[in-house]
MARBA-3410 file (N, C-alpha, C, O; in Angstrom, 1 decimal):
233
0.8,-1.2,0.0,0.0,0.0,0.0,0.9,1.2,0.0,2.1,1.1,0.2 ~ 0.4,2.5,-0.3,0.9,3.8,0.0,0.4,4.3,0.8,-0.7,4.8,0.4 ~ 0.6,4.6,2.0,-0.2,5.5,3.2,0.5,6.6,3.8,0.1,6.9,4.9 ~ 1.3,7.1,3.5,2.0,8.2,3.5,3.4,8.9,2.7,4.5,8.4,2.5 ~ 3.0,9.9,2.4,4.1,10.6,1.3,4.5,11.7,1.4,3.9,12.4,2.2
5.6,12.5,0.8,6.0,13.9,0.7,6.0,15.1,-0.7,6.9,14.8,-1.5 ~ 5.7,15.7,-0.8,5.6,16.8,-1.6,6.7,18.1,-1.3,5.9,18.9,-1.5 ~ 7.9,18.8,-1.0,8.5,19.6,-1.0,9.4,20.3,-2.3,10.3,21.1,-2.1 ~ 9.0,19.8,-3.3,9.2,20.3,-4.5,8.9,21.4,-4.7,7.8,21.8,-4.3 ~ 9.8,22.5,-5.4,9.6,23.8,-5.5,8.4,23.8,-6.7,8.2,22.9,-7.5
7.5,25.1,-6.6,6.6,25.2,-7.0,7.0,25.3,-9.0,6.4,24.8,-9.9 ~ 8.1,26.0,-9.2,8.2,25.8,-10.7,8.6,25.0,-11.0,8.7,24.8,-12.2 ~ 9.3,23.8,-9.8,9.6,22.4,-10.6,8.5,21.5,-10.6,8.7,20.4,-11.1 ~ 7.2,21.7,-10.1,5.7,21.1,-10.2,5.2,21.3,-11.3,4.8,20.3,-11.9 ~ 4.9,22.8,-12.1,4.7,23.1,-13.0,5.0,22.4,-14.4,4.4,22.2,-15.5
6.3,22.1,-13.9,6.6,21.2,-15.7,6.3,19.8,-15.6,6.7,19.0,-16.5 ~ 5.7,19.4,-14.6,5.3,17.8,-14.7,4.8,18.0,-15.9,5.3,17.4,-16.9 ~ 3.6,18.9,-16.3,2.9,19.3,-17.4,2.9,20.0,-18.3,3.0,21.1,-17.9 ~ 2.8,19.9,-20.5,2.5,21.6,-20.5,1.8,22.5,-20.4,0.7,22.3,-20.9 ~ 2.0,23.6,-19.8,1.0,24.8,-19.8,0.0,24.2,-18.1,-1.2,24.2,-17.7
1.4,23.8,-17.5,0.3,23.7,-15.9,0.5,24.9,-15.5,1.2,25.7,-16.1 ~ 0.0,25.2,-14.3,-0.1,26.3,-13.7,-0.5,26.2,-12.5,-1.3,25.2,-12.5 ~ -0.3,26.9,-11.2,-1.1,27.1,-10.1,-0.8,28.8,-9.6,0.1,29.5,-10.0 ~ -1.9,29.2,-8.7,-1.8,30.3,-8.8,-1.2,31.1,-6.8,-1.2,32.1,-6.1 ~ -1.0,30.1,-6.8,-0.3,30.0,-5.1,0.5,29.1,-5.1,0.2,27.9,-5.3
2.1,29.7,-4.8,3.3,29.0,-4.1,2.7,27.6,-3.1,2.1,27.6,-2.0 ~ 3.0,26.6,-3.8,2.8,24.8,-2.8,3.7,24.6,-1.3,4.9,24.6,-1.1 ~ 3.4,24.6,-0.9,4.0,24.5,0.7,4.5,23.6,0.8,4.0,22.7,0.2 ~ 5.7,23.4,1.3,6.1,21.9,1.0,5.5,21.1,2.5,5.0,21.5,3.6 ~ 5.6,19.8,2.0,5.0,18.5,3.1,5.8,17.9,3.1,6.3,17.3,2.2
6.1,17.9,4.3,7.1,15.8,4.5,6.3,14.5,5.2,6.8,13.4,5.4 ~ 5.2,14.8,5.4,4.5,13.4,6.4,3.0,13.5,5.8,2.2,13.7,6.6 ~ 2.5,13.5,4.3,1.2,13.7,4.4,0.7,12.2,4.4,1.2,11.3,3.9 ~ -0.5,12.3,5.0,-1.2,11.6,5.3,-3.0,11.6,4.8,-3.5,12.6,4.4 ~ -3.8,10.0,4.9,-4.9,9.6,4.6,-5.6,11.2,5.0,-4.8,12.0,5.4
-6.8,11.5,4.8,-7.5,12.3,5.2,-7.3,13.8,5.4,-8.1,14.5,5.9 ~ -5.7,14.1,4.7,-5.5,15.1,4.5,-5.6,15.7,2.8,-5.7,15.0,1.8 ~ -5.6,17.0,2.9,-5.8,17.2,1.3,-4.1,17.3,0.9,-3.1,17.7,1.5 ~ -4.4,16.7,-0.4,-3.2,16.4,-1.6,-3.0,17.2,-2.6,-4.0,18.0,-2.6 ~ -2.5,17.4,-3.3,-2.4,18.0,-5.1,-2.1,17.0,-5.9,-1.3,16.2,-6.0
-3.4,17.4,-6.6,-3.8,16.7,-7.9,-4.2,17.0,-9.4,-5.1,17.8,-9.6 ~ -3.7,16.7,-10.2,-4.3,17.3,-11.6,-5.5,16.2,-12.2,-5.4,15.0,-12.3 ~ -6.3,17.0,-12.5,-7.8,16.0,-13.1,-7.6,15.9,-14.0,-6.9,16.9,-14.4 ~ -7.9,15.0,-14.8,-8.2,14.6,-16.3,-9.5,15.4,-16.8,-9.8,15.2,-17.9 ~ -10.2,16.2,-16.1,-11.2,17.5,-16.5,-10.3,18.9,-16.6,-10.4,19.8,-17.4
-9.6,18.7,-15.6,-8.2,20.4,-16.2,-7.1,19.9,-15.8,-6.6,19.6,-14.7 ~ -6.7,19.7,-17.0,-5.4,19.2,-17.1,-3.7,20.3,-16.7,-2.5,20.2,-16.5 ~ -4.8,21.2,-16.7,-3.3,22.5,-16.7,-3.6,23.3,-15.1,-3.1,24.4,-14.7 ~ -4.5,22.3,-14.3,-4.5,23.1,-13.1,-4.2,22.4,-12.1,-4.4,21.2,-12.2 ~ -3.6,23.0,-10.9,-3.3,22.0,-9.4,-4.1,22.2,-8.9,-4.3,23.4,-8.7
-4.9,21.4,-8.2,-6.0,21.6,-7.3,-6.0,20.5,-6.3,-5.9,19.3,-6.6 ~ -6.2,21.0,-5.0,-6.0,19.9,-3.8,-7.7,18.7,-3.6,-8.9,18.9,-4.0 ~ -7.4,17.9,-3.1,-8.4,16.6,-2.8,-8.0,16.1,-1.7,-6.8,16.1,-1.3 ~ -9.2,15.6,-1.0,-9.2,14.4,0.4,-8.7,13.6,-0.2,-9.0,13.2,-1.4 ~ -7.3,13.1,0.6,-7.1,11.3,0.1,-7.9,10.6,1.1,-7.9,10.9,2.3
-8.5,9.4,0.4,-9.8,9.1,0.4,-10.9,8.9,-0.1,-11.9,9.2,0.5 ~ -10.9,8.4,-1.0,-12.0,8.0,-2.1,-13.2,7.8,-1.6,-13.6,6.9,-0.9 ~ -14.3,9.2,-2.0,-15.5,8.9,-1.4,-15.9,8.7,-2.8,-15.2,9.4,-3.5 ~ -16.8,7.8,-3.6,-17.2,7.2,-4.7,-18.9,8.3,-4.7,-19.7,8.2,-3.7 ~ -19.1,9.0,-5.5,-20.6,9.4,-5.5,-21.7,9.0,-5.0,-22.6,9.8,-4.8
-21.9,7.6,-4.8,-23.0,7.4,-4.2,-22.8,6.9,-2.8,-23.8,6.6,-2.2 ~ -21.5,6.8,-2.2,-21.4,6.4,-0.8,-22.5,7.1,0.5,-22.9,8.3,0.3 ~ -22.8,6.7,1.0,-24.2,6.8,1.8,-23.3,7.6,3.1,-24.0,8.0,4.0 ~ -21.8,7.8,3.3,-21.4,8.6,4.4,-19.9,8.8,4.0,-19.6,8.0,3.1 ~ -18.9,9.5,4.5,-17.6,9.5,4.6,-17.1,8.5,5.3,-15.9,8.2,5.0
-17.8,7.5,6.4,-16.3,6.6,7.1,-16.2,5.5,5.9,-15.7,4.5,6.6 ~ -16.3,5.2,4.9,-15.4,4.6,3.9,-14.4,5.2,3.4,-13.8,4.5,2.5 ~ -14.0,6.4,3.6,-12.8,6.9,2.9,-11.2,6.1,3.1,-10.4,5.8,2.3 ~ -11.4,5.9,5.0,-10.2,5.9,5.4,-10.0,4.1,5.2,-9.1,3.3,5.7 ~ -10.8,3.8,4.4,-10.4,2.1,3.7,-10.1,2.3,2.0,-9.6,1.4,1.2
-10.4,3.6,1.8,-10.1,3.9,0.0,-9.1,5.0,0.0,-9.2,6.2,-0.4 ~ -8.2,4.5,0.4,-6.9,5.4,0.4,-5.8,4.8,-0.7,-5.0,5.4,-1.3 ~ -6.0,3.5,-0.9,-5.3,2.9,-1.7,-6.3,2.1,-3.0,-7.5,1.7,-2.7 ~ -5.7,2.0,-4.3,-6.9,0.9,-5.4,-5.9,0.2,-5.9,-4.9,0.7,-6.5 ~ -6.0,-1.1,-5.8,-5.5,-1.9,-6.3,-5.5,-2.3,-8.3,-6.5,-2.5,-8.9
-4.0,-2.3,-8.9,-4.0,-1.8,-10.0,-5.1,-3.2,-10.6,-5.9,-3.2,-11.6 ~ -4.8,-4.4,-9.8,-5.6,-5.6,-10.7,-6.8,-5.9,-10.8,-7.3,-6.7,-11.7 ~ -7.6,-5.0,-9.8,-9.0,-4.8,-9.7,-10.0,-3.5,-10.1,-11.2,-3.1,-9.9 ~ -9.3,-3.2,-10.5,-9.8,-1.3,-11.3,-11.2,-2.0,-11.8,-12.4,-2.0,-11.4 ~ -10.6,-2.4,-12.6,-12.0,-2.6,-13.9,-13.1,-3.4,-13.0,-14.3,-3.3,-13.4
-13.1,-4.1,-12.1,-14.1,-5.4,-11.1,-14.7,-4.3,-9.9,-15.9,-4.4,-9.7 ~ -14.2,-3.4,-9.4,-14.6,-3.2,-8.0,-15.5,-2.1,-8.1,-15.0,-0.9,-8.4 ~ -16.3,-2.1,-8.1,-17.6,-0.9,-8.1,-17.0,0.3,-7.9,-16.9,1.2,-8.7 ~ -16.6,0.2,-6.4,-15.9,1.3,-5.8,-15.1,2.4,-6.8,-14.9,3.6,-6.5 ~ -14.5,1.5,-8.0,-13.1,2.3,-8.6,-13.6,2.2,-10.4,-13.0,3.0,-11.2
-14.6,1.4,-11.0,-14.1,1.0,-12.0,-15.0,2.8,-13.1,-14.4,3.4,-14.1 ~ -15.9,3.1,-12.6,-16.4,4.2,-12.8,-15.2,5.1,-12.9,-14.9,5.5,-14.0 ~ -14.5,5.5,-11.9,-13.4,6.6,-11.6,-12.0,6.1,-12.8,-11.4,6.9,-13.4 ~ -11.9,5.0,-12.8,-11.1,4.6,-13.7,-11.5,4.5,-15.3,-10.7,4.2,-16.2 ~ -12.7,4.8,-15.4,-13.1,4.6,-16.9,-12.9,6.7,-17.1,-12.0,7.3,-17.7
-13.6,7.1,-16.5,-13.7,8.6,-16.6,-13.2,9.6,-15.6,-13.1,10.7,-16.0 ~ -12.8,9.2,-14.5,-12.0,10.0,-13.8,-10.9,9.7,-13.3,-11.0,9.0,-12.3 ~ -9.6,9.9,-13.7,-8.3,9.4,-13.5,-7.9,11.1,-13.0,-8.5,12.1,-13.3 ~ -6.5,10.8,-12.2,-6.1,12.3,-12.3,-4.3,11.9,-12.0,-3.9,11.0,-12.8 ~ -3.8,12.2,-11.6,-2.2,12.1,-11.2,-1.9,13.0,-9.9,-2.4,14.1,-10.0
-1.2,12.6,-8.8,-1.3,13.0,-7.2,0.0,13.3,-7.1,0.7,12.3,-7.3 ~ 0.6,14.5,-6.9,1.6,14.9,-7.2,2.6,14.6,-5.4,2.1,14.7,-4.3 ~ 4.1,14.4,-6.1,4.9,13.8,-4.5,6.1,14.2,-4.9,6.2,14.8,-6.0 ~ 7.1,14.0,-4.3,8.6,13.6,-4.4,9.5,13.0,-4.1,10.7,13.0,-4.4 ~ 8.2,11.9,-2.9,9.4,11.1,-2.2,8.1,9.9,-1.5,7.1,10.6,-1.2
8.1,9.0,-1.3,6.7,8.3,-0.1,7.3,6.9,0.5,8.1,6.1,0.0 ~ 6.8,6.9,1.7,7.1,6.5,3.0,6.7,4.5,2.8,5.6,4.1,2.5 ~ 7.6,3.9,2.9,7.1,2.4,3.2,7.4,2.0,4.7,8.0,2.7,5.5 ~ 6.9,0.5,4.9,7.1,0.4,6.4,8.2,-1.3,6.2,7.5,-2.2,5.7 ~ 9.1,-1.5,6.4,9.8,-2.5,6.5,9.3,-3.9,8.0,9.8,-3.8,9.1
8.5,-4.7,7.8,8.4,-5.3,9.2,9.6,-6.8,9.1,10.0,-7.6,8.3 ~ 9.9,-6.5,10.5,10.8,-7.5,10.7,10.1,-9.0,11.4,9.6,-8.9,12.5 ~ 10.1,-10.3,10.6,9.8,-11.3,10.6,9.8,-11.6,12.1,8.7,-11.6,12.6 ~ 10.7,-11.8,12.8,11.1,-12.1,14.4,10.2,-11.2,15.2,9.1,-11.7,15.6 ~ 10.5,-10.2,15.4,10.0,-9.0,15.8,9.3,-8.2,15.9,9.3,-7.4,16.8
8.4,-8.3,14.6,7.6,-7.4,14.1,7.4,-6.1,13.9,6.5,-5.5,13.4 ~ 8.5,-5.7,14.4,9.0,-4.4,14.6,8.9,-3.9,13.1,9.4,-4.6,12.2 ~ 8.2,-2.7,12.8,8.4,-1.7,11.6,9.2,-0.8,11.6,9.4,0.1,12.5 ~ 9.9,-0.9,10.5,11.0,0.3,10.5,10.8,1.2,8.9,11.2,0.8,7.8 ~ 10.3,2.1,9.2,10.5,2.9,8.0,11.7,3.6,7.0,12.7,4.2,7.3
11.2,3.3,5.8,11.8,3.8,4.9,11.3,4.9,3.6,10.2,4.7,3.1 ~ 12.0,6.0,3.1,11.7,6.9,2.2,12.3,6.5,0.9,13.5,6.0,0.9 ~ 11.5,6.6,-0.2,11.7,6.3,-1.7,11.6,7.5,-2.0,11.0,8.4,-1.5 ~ 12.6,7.6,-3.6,12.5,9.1,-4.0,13.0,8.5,-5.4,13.5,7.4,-5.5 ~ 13.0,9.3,-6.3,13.8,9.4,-7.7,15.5,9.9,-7.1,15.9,10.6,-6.2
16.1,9.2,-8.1,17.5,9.3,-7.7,17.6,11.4,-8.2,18.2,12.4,-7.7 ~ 17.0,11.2,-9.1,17.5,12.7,-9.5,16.7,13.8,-8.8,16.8,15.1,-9.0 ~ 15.8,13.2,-7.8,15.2,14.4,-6.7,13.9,15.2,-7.2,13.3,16.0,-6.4 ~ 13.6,14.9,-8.4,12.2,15.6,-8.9,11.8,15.1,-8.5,12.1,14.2,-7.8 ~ 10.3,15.9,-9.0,8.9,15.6,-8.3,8.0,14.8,-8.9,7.8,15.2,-10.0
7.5,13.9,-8.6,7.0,12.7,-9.8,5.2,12.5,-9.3,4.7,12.8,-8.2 ~ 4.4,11.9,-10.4,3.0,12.1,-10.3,3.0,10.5,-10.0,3.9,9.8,-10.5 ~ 1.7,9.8,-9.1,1.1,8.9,-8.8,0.2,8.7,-9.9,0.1,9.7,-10.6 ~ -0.6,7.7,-10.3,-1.6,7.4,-10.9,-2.5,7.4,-10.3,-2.2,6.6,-9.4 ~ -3.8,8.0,-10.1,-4.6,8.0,-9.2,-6.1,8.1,-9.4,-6.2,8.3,-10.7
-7.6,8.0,-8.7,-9.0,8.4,-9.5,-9.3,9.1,-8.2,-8.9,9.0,-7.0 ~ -10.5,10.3,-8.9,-10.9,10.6,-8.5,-12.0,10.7,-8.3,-12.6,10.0,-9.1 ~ -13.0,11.5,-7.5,-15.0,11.6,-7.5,-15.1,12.6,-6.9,-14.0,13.2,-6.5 ~ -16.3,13.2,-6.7,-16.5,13.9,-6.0,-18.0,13.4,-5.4,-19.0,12.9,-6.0 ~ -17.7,13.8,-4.1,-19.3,13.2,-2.9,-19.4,14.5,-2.4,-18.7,15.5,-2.4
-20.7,14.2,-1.9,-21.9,15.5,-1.8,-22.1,14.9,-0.3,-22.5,13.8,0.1 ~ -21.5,16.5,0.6,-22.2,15.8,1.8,-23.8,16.4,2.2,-24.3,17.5,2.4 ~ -24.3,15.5,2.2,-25.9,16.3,2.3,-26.6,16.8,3.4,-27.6,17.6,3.4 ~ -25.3,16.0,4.7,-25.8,16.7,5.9,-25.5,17.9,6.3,-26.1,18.3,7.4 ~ -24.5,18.7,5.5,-24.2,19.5,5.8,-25.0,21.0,5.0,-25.1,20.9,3.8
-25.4,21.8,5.4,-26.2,22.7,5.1,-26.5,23.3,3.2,-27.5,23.4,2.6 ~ -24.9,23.5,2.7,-25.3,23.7,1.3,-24.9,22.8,0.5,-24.4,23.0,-0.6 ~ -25.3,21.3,1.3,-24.8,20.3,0.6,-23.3,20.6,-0.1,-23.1,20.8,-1.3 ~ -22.8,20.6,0.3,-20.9,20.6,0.2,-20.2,19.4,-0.4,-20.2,18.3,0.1 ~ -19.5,19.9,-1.7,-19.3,19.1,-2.4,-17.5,18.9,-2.1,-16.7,19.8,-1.9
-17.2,17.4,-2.1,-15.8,17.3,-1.9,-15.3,16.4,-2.8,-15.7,15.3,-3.2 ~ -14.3,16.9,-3.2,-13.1,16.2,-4.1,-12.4,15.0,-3.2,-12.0,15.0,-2.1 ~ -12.4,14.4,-4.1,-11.9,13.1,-2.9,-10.8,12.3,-4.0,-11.0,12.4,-5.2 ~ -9.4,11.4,-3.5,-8.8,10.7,-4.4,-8.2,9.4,-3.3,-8.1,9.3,-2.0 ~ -7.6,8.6,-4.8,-7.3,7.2,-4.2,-5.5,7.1,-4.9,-5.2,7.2,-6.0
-4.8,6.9,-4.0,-4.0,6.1,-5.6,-3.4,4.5,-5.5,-3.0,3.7,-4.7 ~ -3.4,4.6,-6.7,-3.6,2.9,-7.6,-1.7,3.0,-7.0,-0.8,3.8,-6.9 ~ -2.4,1.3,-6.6,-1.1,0.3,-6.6,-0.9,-0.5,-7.5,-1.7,-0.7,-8.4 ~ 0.8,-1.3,-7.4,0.9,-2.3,-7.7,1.8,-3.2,-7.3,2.2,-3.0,-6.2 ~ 2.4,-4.5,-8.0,3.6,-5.4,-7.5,4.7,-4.5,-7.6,4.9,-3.7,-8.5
5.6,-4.7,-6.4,6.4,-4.2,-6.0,8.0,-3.7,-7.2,7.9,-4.7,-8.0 ~ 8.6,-3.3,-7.4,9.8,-3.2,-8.3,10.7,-3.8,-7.4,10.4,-3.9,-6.2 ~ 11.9,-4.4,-7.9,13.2,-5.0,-7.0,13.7,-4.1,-5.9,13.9,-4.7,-4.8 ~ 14.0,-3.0,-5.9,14.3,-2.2,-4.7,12.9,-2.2,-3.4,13.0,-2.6,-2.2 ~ 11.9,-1.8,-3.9,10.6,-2.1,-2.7,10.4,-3.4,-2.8,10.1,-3.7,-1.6
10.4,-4.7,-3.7,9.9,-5.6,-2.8,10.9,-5.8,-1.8,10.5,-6.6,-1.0 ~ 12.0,-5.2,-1.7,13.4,-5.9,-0.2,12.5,-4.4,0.8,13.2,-3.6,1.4 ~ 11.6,-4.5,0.8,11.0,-3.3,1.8,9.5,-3.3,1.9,9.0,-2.7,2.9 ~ 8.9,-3.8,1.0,7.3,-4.1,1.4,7.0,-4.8,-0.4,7.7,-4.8,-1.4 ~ 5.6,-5.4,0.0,4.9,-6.4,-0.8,4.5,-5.0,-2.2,4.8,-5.2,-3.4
4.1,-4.4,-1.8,3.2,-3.2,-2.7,4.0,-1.9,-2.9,4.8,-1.4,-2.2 ~ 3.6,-1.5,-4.0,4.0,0.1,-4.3,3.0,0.8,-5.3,2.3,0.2,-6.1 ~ 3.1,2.3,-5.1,2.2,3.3,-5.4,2.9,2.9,-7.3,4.0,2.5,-7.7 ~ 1.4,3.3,-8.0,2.0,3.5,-9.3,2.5,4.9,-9.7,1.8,5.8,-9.4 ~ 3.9,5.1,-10.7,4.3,6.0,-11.2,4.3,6.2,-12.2,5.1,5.7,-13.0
3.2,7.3,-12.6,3.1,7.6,-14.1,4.6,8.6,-14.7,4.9,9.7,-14.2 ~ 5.1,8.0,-15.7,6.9,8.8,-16.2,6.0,9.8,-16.2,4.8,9.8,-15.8 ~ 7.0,10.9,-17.0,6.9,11.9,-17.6,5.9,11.6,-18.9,4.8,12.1,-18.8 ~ 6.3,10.8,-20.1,6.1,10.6,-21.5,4.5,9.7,-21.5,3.9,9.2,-22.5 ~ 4.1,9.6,-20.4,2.6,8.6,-20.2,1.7,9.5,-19.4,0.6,9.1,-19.1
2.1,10.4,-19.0,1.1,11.5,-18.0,-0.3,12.1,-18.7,-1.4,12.1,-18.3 ~ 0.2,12.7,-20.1,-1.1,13.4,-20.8,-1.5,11.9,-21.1,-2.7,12.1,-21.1 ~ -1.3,10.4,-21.5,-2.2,9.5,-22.2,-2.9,8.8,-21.1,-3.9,8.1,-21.4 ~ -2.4,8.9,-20.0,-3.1,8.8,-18.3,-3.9,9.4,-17.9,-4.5,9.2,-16.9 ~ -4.1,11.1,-18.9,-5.4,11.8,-18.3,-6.3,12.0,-19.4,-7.4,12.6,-19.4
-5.8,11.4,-20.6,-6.9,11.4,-21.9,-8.0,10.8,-21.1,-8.2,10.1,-20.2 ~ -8.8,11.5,-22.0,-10.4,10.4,-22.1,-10.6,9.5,-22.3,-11.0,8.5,-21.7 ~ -10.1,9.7,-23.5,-9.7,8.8,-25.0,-9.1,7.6,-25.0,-9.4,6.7,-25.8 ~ -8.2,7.5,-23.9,-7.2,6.4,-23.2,-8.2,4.7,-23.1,-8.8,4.3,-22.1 ~ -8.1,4.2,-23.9,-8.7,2.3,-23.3,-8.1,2.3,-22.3,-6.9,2.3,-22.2
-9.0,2.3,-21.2,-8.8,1.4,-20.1,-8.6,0.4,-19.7,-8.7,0.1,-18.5 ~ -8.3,-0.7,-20.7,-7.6,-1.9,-20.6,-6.0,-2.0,-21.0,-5.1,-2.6,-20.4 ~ -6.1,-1.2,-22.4,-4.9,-0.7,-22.3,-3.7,-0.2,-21.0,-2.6,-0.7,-20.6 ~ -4.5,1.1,-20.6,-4.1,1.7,-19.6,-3.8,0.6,-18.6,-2.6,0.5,-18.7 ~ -4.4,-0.3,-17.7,-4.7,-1.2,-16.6,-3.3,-2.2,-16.9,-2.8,-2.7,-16.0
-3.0,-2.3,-18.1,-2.0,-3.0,-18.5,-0.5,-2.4,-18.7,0.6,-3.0,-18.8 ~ -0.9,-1.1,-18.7,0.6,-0.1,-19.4,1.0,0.5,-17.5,2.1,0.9,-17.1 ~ -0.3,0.5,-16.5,0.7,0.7,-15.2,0.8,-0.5,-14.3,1.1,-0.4,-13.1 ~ 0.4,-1.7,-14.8,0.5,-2.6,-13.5,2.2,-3.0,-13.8,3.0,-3.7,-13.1 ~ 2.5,-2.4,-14.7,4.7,-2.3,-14.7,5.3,-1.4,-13.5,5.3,-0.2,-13.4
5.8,-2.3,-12.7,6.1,-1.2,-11.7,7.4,-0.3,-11.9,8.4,-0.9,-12.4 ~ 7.6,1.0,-11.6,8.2,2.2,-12.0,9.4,1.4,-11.5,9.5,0.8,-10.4 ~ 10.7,1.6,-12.8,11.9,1.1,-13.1,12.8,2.0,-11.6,12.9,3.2,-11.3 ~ 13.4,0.6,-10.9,13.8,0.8,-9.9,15.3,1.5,-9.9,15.9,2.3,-9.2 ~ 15.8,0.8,-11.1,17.2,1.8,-11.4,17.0,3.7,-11.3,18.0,4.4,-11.4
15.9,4.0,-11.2,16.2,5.4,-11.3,15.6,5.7,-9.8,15.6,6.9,-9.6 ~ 15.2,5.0,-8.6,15.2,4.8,-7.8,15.9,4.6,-6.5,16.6,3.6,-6.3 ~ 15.8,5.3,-5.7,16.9,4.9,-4.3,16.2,5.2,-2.9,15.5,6.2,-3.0 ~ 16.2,4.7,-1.7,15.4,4.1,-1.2,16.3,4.1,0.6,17.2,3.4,0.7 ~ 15.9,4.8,1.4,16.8,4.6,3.2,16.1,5.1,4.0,15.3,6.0,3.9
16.4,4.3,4.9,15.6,4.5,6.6,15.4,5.4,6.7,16.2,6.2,6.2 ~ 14.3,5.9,7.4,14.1,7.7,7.9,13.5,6.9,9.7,13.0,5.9,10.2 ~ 14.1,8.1,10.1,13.1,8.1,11.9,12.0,8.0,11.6,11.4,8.4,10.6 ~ 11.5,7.3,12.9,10.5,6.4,13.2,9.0,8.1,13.7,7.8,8.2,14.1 ~ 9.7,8.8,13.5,9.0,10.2,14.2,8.1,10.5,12.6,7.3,11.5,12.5
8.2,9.6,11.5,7.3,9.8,10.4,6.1,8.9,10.9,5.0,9.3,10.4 ~ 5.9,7.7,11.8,4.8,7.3,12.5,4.0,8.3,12.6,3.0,8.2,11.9 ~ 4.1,9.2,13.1,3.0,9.9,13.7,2.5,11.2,12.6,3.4,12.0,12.1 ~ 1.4,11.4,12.3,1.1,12.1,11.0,0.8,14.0,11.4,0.5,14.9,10.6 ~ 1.0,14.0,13.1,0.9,15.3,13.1,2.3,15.8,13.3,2.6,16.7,14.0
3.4,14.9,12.6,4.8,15.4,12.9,4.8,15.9,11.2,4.5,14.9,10.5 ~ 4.8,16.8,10.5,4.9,17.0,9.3,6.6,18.4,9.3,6.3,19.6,9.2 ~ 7.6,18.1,9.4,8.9,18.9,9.6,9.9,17.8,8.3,9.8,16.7,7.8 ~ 10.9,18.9,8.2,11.7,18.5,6.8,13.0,17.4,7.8,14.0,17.1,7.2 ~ 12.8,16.9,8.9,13.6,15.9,9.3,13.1,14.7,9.1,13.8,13.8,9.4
12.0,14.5,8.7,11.2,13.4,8.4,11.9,12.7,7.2,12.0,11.5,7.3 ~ 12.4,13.2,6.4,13.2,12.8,4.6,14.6,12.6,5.2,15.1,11.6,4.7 ~ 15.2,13.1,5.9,16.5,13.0,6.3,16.4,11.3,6.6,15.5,10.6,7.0 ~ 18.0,11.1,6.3,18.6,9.7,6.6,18.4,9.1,8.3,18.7,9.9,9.1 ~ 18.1,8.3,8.5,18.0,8.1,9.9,19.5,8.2,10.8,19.5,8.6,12.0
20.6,7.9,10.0,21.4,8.4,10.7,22.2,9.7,10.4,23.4,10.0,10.3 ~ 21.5,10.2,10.3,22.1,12.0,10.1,21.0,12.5,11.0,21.6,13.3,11.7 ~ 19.8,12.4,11.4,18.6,12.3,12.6,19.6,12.1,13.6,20.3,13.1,14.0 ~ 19.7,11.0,14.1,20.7,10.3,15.0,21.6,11.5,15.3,21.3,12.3,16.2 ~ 22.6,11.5,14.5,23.9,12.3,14.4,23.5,13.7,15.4,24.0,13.9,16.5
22.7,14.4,14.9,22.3,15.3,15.1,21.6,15.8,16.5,21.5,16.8,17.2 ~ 21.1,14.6,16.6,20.6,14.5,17.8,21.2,14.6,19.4,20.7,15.0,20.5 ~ 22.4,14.1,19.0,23.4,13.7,20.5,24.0,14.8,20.9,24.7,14.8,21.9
END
């Protein structure tokens, strides 16, 4: 699964994920985000804008929000079967923008989790494959409409499977506009990301255990666990 990630990418290096993106406010950077917080995302309805979403997939007809915090992740092999997703994947796809996201290593004996940060070796900012909806909450007075997203998994690449079973999918650079076409077959598609993103351009080290907790969001979270350490004494 993916259940937590980082965004600290400068705002004009976000911009060229796409052409002619744009946002109209400086991106804050994040190191610990988490389920049920809002993300940046680009929709396959405006392709040239950044616009934030609940991670959390509320599907349009969900009868309340506590299904979100179980649709944080879509599995790439069941897109097209699961009610929940196959809608959002025929017509709503979008890309969830990061720079780096958090796995949990468990130790067989011990069970102890020890976390680890993944990033592009060259430090850019890279997009998720992801769907989105929007749910209407009705209990709330002007019926309030919320943007909600998920992002698609899959089998792990050689560097993450030595660190967990699952990994988020990464759409390149050169597949991002044919990932937010309309136009795109969705079987096609379902087939072009269950390839998990080439681990050679990939690199992958312990971070402190202080990324557990999701109201720690500070730029020591990305640091090496022993430069944390170091620093510390």
């Amino acid at each position: 699964m993916c259940g937590r990630f980082a965004l600290s990418a400068k705002t004009s290096q976000i911009e060229k994920l796409l052409p002619g993106l744009k946002t109209d406010n400086e991106i804050s950077p994040r190191y610990n985000i988490a389920p049920s917080q809002n993300v940046k995302v680009i929709l396959n309805s405006q392709p040239d804008q950044i616009v934030d979403a609940f991670w959390g997939l509320l599907p349009s007809w969900a009868n309340d929000r506590t299904i979100a915090s179980k649709m944080i992740n879509a599995r790439v092999e069941t897109l097209l079967e699961k009610p929940s997703f196959k809608n959002s994947f025929r017509n709503k796809r979008c890309l969830i923008i990061a720079d780096a996201f958090y796995e949990w290593k468990t130790d067989k004996q011990t069970k102890t989790k020890t976390p680890f940060l993944i990033r592009l070796k060259s430090g850019e900012p890279f997009t998720f494959a992801g769907l989105w909806d929007v749910w209407i909450n009705r209990e709330s007075e002007k019926n309030e409409e919320i943007l909600t997203t998920t992002i698609i998994t899959t089998e792990p690449n050689d560097l993450i499977a030595t660190i967990h079973n699952r990994m988020p999918v990464i759409i390149p650079g050169n597949l991002r506009e044919i990932w937010l076409d309309r136009n795109s077959n969705t079987q096609e598609l379902q087939k072009l990301i269950s390839v998990p993103y080439n681990s050679d351009e990939m690199i992958a080290y312990q971070v402190s255990k202080m990324v557990n907790n999701p109201a720690i969001d500070m730029e020591t979270c990305i640091y090496p666990v022993n430069f944390c350490e170091k620093n510390l004494e």
